[in-house]
PDB file of N, CA, C and O in Angstrom:
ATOM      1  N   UNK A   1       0.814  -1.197   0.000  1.00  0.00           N
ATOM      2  CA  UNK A   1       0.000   0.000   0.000  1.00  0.00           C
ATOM      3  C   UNK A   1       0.856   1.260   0.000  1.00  0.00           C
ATOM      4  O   UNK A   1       0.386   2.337  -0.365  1.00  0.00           O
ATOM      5  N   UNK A   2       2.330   1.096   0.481  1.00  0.00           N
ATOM      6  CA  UNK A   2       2.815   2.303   0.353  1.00  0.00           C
ATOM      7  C   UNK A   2       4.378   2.298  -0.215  1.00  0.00           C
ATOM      8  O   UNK A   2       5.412   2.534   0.411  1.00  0.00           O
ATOM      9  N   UNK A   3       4.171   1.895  -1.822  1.00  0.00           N
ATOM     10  CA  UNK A   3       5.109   1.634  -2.116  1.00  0.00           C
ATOM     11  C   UNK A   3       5.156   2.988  -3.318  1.00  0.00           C
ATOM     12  O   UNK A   3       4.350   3.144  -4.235  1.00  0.00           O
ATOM     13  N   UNK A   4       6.113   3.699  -3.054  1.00  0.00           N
ATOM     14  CA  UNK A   4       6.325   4.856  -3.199  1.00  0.00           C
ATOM     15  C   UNK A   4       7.320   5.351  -4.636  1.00  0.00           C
ATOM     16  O   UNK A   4       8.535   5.195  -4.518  1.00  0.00           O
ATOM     17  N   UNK A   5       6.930   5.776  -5.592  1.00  0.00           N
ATOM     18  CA  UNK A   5       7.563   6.358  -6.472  1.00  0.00           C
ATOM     19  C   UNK A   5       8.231   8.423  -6.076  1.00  0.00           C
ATOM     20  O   UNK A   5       7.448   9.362  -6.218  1.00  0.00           O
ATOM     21  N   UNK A   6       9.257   8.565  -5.759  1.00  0.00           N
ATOM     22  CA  UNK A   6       9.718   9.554  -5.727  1.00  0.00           C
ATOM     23  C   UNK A   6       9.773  10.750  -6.835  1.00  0.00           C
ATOM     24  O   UNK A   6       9.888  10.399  -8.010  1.00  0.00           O
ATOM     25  N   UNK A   7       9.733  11.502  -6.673  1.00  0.00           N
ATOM     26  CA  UNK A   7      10.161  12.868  -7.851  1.00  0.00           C
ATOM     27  C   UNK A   7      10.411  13.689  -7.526  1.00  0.00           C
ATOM     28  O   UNK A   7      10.267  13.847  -6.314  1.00  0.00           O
ATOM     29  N   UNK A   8      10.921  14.731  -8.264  1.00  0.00           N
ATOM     30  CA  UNK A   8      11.484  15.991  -7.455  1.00  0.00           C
ATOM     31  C   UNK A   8      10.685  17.072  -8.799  1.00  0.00           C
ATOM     32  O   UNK A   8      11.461  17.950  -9.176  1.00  0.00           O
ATOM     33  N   UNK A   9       9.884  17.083  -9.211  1.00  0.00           N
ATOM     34  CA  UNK A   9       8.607  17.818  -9.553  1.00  0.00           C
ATOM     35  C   UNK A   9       7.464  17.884  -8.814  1.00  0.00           C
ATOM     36  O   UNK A   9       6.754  16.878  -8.786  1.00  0.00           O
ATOM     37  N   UNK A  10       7.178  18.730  -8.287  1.00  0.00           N
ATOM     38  CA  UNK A  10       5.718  18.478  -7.370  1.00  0.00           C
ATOM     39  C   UNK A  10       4.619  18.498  -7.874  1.00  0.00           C
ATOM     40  O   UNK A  10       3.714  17.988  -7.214  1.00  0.00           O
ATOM     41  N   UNK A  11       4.282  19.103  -9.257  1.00  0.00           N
ATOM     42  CA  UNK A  11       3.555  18.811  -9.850  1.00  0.00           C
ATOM     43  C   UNK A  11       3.072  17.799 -10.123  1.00  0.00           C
ATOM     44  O   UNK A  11       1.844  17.713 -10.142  1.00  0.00           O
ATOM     45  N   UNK A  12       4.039  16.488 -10.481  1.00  0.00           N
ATOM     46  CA  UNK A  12       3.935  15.297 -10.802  1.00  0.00           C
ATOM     47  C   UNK A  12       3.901  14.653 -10.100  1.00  0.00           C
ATOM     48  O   UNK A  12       4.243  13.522 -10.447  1.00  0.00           O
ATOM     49  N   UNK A  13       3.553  14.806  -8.863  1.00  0.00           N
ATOM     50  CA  UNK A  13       3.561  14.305  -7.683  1.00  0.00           C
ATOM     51  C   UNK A  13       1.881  14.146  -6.979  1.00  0.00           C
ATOM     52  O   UNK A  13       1.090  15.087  -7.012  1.00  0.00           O
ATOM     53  N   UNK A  14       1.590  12.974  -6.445  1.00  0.00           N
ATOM     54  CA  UNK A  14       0.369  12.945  -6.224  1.00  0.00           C
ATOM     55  C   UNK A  14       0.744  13.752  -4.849  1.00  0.00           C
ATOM     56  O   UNK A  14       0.185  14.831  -4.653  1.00  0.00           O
ATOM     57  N   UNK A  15       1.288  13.460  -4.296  1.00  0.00           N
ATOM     58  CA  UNK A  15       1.499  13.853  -2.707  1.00  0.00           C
ATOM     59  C   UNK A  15       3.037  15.032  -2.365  1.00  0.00           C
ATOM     60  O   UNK A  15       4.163  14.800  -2.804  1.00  0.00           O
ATOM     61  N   UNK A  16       2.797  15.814  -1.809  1.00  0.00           N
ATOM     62  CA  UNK A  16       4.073  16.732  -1.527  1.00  0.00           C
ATOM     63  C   UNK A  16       3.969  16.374   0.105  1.00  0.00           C
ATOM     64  O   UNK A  16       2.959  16.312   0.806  1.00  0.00           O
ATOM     65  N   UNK A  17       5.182  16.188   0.414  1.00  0.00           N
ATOM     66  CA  UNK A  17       5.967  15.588   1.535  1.00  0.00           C
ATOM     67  C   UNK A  17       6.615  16.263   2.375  1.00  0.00           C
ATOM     68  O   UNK A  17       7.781  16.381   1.999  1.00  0.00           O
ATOM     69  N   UNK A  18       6.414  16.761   3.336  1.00  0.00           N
ATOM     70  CA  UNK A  18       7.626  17.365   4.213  1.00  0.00           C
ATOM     71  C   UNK A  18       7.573  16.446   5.504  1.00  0.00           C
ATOM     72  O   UNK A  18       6.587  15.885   5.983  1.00  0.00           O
ATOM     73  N   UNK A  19       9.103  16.434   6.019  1.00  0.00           N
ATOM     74  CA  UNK A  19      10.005  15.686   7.014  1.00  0.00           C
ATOM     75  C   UNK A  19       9.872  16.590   7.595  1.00  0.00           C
ATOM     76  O   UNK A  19       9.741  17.686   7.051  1.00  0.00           O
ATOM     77  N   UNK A  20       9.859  16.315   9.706  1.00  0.00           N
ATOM     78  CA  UNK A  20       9.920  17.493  10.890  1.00  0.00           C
ATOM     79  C   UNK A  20      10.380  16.180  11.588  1.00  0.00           C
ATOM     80  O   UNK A  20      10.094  14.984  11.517  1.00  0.00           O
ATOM     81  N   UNK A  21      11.259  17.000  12.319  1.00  0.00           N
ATOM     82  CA  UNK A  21      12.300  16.368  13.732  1.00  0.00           C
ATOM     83  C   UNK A  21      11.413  16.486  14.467  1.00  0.00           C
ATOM     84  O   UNK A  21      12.007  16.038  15.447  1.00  0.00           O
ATOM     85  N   UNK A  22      10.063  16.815  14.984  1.00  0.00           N
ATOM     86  CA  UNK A  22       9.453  17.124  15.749  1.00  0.00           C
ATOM     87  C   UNK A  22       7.979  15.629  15.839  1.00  0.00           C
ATOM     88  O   UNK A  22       7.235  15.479  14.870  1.00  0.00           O
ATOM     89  N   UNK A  23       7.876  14.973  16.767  1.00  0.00           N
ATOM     90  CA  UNK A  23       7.084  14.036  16.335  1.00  0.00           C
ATOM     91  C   UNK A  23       6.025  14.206  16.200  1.00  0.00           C
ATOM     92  O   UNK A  23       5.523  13.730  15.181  1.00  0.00           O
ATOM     93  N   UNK A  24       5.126  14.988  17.181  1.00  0.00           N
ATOM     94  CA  UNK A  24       3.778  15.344  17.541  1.00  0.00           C
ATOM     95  C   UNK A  24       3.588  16.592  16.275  1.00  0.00           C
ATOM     96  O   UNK A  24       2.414  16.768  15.948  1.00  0.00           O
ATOM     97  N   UNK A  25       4.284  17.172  15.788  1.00  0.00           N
ATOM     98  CA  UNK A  25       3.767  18.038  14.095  1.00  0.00           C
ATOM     99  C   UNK A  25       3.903  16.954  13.045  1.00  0.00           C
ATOM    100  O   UNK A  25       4.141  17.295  11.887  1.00  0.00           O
ATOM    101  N   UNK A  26       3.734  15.308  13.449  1.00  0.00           N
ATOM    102  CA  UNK A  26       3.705  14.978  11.652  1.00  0.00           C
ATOM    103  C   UNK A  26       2.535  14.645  11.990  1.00  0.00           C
ATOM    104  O   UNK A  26       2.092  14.506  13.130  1.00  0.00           O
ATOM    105  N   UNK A  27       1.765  14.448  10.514  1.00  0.00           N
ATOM    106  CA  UNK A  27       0.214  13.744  10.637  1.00  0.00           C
ATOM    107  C   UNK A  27       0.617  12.225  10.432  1.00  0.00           C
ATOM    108  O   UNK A  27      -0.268  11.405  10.676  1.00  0.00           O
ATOM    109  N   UNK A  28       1.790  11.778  10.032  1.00  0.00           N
ATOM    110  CA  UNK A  28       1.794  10.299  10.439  1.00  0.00           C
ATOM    111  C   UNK A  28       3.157   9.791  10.468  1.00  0.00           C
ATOM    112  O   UNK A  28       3.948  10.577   9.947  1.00  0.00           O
ATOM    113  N   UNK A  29       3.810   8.442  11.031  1.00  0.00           N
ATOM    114  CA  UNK A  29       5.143   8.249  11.823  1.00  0.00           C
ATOM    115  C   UNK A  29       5.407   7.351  11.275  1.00  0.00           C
ATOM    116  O   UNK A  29       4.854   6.308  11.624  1.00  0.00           O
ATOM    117  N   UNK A  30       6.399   7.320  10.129  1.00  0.00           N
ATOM    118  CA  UNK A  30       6.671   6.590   8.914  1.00  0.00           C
ATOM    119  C   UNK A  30       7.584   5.300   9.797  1.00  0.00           C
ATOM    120  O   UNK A  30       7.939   5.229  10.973  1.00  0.00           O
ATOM    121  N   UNK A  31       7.726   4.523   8.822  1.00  0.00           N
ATOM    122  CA  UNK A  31       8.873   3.387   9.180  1.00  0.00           C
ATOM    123  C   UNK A  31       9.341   2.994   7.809  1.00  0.00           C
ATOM    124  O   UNK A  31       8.589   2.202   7.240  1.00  0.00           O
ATOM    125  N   UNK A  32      10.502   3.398   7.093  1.00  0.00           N
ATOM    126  CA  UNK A  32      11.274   3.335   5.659  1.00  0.00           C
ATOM    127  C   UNK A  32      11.788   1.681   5.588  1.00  0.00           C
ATOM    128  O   UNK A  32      12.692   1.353   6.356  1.00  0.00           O
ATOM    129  N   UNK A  33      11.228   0.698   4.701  1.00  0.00           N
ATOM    130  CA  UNK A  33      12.462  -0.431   4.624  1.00  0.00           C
ATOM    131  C   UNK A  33      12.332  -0.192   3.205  1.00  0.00           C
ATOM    132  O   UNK A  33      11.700   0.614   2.522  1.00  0.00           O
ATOM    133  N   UNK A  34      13.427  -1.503   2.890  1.00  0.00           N
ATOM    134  CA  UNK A  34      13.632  -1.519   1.755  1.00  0.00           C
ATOM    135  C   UNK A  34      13.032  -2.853   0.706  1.00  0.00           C
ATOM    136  O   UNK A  34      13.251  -3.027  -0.493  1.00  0.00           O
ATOM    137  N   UNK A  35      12.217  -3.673   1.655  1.00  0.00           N
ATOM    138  CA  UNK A  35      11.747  -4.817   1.535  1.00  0.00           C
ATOM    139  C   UNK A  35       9.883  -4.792   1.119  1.00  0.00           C
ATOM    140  O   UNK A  35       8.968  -4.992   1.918  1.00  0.00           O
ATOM    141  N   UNK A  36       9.773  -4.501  -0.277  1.00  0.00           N
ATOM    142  CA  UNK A  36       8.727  -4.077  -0.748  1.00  0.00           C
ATOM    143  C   UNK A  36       7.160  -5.066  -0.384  1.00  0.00           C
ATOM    144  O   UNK A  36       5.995  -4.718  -0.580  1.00  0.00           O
ATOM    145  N   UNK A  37       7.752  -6.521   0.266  1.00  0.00           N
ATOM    146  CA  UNK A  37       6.697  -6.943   0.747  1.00  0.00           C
ATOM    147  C   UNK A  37       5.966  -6.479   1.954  1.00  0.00           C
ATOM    148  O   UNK A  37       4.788  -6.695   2.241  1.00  0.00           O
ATOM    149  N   UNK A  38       7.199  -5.552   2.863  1.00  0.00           N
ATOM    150  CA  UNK A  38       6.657  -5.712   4.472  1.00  0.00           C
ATOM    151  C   UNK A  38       5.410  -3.948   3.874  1.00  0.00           C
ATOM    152  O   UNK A  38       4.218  -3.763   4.116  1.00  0.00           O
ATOM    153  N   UNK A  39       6.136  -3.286   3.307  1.00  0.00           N
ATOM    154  CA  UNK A  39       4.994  -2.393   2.823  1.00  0.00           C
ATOM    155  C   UNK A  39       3.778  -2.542   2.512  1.00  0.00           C
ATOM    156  O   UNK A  39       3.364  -2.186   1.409  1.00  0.00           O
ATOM    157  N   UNK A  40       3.051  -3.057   3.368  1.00  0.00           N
ATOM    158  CA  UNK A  40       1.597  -3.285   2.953  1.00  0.00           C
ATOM    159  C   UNK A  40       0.578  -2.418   3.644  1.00  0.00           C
ATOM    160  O   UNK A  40      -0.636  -2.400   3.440  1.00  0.00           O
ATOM    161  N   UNK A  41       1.515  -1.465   4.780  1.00  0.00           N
ATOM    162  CA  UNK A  41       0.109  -0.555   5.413  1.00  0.00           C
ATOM    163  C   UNK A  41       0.625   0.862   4.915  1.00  0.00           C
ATOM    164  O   UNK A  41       1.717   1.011   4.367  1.00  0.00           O
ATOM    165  N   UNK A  42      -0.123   1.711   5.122  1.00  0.00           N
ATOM    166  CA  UNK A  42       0.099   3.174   4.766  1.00  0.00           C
ATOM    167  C   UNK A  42       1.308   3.729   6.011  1.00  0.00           C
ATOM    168  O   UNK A  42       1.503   4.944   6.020  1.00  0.00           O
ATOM    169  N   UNK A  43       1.946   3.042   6.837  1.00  0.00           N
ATOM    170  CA  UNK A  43       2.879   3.619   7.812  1.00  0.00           C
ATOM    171  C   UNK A  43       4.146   3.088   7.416  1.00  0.00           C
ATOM    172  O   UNK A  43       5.180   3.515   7.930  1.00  0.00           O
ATOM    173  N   UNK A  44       4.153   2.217   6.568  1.00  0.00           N
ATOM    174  CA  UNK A  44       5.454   1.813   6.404  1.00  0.00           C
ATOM    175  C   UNK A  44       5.473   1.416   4.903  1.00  0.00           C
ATOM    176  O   UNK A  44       4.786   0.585   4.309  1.00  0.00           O
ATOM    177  N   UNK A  45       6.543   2.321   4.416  1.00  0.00           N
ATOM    178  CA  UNK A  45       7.090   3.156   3.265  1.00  0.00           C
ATOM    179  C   UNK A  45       8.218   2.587   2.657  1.00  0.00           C
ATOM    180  O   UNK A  45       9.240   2.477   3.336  1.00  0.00           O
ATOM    181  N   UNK A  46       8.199   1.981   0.800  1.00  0.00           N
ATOM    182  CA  UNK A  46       9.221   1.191   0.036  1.00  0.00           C
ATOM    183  C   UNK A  46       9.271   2.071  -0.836  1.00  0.00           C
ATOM    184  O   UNK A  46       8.204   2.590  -1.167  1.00  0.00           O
ATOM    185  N   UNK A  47      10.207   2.399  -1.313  1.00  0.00           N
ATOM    186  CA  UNK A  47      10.492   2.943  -2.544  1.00  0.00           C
ATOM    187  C   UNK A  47      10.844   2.111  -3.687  1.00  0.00           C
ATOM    188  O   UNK A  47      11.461   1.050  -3.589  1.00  0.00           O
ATOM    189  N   UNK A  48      10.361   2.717  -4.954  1.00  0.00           N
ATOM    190  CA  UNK A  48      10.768   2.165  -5.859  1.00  0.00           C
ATOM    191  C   UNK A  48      11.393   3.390  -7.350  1.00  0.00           C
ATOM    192  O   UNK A  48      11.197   4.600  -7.465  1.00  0.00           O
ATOM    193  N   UNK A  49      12.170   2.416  -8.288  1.00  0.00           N
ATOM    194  CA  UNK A  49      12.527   3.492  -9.367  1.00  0.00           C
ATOM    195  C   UNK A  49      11.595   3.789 -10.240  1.00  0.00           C
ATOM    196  O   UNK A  49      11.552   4.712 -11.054  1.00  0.00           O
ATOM    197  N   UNK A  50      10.592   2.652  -9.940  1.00  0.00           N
ATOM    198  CA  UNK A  50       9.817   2.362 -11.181  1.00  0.00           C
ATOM    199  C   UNK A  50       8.303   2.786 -11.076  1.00  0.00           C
ATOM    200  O   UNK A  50       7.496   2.206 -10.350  1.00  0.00           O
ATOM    201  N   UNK A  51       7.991   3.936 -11.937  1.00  0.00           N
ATOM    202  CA  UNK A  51       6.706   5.030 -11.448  1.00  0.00           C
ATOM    203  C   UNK A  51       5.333   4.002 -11.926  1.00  0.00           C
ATOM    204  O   UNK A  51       4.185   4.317 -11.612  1.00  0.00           O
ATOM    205  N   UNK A  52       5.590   2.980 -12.574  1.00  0.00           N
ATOM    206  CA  UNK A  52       4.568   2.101 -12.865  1.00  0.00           C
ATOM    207  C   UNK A  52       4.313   1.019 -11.813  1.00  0.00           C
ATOM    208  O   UNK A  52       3.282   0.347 -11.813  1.00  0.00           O
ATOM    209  N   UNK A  53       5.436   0.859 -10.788  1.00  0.00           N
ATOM    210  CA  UNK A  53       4.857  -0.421  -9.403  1.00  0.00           C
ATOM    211  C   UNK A  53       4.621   0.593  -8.708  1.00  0.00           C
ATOM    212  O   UNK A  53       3.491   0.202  -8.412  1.00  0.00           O
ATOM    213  N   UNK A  54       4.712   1.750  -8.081  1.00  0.00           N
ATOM    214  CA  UNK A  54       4.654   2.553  -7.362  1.00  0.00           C
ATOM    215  C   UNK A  54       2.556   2.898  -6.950  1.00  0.00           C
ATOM    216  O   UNK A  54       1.714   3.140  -7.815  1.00  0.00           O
ATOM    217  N   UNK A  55       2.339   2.811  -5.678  1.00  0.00           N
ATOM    218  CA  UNK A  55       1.039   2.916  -5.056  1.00  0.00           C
ATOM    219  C   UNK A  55       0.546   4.801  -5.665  1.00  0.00           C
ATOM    220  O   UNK A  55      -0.321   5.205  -6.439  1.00  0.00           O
ATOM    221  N   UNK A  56       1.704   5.572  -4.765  1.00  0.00           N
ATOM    222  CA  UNK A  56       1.589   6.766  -4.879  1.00  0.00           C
ATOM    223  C   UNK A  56       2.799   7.365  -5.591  1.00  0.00           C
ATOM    224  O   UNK A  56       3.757   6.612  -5.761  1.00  0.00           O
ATOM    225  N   UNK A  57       2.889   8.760  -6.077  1.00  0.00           N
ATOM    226  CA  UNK A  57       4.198   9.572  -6.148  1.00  0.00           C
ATOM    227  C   UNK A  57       4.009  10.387  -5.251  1.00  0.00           C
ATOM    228  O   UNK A  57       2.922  10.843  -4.896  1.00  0.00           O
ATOM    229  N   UNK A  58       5.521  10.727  -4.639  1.00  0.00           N
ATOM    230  CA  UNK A  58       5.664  11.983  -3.950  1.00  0.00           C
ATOM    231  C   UNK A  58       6.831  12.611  -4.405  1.00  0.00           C
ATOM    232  O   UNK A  58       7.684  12.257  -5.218  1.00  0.00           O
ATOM    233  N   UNK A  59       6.671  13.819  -3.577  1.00  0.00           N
ATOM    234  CA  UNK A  59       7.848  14.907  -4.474  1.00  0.00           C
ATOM    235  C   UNK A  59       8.088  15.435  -2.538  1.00  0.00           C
ATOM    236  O   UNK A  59       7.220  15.691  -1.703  1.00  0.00           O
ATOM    237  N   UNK A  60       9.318  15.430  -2.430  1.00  0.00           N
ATOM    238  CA  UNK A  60      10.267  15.659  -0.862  1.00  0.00           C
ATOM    239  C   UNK A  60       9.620  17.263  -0.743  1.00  0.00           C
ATOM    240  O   UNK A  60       9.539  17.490  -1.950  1.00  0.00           O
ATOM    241  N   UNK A  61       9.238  18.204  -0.247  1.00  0.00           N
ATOM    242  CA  UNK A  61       9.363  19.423   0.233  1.00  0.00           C
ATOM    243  C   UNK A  61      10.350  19.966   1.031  1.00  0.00           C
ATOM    244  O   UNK A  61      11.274  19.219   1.354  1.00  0.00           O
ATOM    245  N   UNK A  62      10.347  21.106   1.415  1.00  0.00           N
ATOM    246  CA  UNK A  62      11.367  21.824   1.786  1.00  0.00           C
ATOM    247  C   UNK A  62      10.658  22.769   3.270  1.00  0.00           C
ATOM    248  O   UNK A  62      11.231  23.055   4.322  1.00  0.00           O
ATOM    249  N   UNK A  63       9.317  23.056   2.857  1.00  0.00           N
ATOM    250  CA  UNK A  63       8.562  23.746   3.906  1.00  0.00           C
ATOM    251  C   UNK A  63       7.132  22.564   4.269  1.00  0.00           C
ATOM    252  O   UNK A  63       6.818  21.579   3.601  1.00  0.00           O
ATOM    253  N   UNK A  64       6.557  23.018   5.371  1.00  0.00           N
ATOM    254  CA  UNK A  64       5.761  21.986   6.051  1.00  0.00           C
ATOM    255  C   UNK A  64       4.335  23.043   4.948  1.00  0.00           C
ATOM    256  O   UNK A  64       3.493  22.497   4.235  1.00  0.00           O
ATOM    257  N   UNK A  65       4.462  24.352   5.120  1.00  0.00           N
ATOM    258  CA  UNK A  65       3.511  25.081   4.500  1.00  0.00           C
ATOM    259  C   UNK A  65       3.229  24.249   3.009  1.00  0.00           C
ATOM    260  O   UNK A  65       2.058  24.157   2.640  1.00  0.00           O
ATOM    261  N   UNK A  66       3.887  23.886   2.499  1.00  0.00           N
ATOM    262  CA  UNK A  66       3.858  23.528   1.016  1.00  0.00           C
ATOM    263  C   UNK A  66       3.721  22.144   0.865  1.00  0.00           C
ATOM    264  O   UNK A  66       3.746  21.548  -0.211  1.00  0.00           O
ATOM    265  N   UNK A  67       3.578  21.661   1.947  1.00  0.00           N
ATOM    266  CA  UNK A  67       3.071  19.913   2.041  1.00  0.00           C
ATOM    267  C   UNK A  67       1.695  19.565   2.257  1.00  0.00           C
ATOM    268  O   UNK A  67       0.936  20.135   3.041  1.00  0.00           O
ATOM    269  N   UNK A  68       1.323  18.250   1.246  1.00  0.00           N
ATOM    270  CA  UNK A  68       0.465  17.648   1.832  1.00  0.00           C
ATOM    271  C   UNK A  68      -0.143  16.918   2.931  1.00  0.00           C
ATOM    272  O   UNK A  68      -1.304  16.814   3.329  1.00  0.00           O
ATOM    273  N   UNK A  69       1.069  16.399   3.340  1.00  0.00           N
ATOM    274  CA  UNK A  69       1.562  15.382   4.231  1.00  0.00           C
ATOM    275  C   UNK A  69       2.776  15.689   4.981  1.00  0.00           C
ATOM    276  O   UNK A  69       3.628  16.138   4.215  1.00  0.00           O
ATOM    277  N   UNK A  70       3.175  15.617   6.185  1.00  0.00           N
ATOM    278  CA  UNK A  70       4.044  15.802   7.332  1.00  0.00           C
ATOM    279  C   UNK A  70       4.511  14.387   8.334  1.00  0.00           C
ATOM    280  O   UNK A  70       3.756  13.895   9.174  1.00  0.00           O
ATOM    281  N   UNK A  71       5.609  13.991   8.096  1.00  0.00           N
ATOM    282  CA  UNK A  71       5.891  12.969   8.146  1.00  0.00           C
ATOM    283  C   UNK A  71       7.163  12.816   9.342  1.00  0.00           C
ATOM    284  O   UNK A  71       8.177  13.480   9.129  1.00  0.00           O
ATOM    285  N   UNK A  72       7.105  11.846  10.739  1.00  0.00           N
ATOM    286  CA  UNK A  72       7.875  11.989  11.102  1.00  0.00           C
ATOM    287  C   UNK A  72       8.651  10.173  10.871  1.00  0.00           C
ATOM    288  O   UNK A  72       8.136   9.068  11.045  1.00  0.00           O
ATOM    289  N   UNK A  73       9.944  10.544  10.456  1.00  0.00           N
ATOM    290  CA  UNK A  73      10.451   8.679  10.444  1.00  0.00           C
ATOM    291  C   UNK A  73      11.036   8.141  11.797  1.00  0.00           C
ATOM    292  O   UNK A  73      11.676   8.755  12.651  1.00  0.00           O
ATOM    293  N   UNK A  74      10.650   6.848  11.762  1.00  0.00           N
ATOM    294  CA  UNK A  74      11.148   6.360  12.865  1.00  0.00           C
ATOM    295  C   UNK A  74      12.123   4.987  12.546  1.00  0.00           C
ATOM    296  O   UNK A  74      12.255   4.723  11.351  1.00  0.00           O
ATOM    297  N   UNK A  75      12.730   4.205  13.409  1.00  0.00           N
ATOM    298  CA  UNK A  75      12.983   3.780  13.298  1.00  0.00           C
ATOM    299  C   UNK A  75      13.117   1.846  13.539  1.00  0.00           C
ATOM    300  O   UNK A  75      13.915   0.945  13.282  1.00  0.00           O
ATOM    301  N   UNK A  76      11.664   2.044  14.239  1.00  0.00           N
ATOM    302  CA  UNK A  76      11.109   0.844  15.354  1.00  0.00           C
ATOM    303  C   UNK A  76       9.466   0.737  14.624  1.00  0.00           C
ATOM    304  O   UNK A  76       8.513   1.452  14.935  1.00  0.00           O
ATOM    305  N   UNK A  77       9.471  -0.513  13.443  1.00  0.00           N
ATOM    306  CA  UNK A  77       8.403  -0.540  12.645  1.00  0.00           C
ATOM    307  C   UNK A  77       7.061  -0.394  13.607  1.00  0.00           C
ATOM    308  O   UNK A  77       6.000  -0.150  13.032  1.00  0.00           O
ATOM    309  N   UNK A  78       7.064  -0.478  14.471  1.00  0.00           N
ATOM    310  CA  UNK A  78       6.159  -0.699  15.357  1.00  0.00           C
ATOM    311  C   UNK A  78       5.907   0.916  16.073  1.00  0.00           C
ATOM    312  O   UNK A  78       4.973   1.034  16.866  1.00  0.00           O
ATOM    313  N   UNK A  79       6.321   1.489  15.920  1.00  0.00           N
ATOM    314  CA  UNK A  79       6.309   2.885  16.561  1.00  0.00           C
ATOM    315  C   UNK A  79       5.306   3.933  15.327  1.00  0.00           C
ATOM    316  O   UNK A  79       4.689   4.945  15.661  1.00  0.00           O
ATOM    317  N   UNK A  80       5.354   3.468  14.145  1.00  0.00           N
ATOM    318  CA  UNK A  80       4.611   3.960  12.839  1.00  0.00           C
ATOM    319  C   UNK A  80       2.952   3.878  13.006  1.00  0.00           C
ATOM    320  O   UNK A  80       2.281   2.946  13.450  1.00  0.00           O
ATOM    321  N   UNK A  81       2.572   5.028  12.556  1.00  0.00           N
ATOM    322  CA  UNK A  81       0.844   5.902  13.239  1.00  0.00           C
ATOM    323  C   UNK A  81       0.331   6.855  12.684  1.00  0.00           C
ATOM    324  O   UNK A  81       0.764   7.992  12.495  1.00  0.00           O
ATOM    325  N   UNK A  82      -0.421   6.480  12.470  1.00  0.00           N
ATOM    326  CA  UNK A  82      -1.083   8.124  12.245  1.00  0.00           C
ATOM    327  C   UNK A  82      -1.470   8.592  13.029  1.00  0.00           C
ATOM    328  O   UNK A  82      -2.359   7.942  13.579  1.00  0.00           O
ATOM    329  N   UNK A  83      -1.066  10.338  13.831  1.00  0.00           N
ATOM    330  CA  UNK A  83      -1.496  11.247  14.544  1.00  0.00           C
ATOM    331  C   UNK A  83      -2.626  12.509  14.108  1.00  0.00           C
ATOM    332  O   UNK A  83      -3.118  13.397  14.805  1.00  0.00           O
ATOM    333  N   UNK A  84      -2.829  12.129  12.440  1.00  0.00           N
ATOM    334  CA  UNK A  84      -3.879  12.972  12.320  1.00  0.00           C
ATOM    335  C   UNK A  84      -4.775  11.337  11.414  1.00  0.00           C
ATOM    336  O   UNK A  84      -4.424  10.790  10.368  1.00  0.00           O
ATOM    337  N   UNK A  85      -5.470  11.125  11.959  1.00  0.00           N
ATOM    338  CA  UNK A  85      -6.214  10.007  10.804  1.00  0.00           C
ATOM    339  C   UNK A  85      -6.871  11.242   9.855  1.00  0.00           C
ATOM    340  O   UNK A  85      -6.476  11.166   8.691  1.00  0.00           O
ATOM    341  N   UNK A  86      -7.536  12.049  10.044  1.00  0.00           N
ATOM    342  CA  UNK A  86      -8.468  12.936   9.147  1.00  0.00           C
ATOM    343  C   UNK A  86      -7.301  13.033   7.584  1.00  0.00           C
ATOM    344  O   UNK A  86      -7.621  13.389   6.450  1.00  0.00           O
ATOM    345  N   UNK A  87      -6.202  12.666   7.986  1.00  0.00           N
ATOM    346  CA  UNK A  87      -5.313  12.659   6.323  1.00  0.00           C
ATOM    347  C   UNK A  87      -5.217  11.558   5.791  1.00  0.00           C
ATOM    348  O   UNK A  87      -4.908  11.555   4.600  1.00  0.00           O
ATOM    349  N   UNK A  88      -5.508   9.919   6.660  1.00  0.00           N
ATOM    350  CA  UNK A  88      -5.171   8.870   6.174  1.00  0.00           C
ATOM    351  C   UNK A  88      -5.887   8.348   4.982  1.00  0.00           C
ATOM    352  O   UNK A  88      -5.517   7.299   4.453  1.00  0.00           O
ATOM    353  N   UNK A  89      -7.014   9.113   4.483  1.00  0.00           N
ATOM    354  CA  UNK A  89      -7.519   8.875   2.865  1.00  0.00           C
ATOM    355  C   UNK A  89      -6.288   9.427   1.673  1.00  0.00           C
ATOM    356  O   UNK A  89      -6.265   9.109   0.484  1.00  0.00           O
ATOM    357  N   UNK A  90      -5.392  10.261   2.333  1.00  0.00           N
ATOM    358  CA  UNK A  90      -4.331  10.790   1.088  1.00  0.00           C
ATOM    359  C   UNK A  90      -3.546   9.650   0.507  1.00  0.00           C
ATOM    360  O   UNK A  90      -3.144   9.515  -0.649  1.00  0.00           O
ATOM    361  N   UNK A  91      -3.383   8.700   1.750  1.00  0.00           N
ATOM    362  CA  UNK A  91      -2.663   6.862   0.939  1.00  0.00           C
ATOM    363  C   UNK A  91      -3.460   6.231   0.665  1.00  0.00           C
ATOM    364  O   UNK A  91      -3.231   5.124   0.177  1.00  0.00           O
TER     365      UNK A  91
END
């Protein structure tokens, strides 16, 4: 479910993305592998090169103002959440 095609056009991007060090400002608490099976919920995030396996695109931001989505990563798959559900229709 959240196997992720990247871009750095935001246009082309279904979703614009911003990262905060801050946990309680993301609307949800990512967990990154690289193992495209364990990606099956919207909290835990695979990338791929290929914009045709890819669930969603996103494009990285720079400001939280200019995001769709606010994302904090963690590192303990189990720690991954959504703190705003009212966004969890955007995955």
């Amino acid at each position: 479910m959240a196997k992720l095609f990247v871009t750095d056009i935001p246009s082309a991007a279904d979703l614009k993305v911003f990262t905060t060090d801050i946990r309680s400002d993301a609307d949800l608490v990512i967990y990154e592998t690289t193992d495209a099976w364990a990606a099956a919920e919207s909290t835990v995030w695979c990338y791929t090169d290929i914009q045709g396996e890819a669930d969603k695109s996103i494009c990285w931001v720079d400001s939280q103002w200019d995001a769709d989505l606010t994302v904090f990563k963690t590192d303990v798959a189990s720690d991954a959440g959504w703190n705003n559900l009212a966004k969890s229709g955007l995955l």
